[in-house]
C-alpha positions as CSV (number, residue, x, y, z in Angstrom):
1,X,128.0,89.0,69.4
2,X,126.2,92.2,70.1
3,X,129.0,94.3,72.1
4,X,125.7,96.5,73.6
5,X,124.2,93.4,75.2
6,X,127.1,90.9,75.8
7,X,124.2,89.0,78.6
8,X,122.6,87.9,75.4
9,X,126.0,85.3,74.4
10,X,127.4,82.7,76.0
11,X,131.2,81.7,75.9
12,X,131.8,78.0,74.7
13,X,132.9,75.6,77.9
14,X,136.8,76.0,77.8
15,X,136.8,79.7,76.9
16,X,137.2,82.8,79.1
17,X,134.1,84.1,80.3
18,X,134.4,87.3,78.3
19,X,135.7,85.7,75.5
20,X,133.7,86.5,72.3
21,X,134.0,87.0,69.0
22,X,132.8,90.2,67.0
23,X,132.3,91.5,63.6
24,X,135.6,93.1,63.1
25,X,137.4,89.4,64.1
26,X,136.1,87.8,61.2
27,X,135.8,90.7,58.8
28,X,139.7,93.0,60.0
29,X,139.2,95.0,56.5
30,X,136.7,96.5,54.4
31,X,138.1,93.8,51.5
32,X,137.4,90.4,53.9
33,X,135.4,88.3,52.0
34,X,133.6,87.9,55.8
35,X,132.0,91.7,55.5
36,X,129.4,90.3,53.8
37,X,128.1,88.1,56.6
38,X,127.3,91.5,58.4
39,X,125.5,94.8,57.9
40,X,127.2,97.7,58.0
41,X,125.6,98.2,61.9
42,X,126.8,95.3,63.1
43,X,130.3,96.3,61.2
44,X,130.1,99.9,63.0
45,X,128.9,98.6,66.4
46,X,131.7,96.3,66.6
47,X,134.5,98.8,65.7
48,X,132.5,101.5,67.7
49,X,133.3,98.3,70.9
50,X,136.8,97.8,69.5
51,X,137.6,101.7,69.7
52,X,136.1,102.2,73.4
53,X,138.2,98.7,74.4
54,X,141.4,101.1,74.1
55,X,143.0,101.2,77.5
56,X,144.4,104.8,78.8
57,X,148.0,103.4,78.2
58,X,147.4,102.9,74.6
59,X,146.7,99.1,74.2
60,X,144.0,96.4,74.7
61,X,144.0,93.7,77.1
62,X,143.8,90.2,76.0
63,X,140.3,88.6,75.6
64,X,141.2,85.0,76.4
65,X,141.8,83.3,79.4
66,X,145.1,84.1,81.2
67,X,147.1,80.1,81.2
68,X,150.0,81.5,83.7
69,X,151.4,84.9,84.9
70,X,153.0,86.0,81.9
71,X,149.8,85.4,79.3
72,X,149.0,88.5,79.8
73,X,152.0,91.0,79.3
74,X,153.6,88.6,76.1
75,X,150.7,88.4,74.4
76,X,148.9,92.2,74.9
77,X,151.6,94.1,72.5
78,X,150.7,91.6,69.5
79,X,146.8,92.1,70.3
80,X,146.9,96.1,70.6
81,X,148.8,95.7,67.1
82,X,146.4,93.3,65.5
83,X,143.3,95.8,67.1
84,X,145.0,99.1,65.6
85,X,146.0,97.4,62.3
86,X,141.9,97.0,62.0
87,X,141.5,100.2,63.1
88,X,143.3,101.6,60.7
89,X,142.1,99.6,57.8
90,X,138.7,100.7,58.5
91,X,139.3,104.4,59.0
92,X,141.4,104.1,55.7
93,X,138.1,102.5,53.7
């Protein structure tokens, strides 16, 4: 998905309504066999998204939908870990 024009995608029936997929899910390193299935634009644009998804208080929200009342706050620690452990391996490549 294009983060600058999300109205272009569609979420799958079942899924959140802002739940998409983007570059750096399939590719989370510069040595994922998946970088190749993008150019480095679409690799940039989708960490650019990533980066600018950071909230004030450090983390990033959860992208799928929210089951009960606790979704949310048990699974948002393991997500801004996974999102900075990308980060990181990008900024490192």
């Amino acid at each position: 998905m294009d983060p600058d024009h999300p109205e272009l995608s569609h979420t799958a029936p079942g899924y959140a309504e802002e739940e998409f997929q983007y570059a750096y899910d399939f590719a989370p390193s510069p040595d994922s066999l998946a970088v190749r299935w993008f150019t480095e634009s679409e690799l940039a644009a989708s960490l650019d998204h990533l980066a600018a998804a950071q909230q004030e208080d450090g983390g990033w929200q959860i992208t799928w939908r929210r089951w009960g009342p606790t979704t949310e706050s048990e699974a948002r620690p393991g997500v801004t870990v996974d999102k900075l452990r990308i980060l990181r391996a990008w900024d490192e490549a």
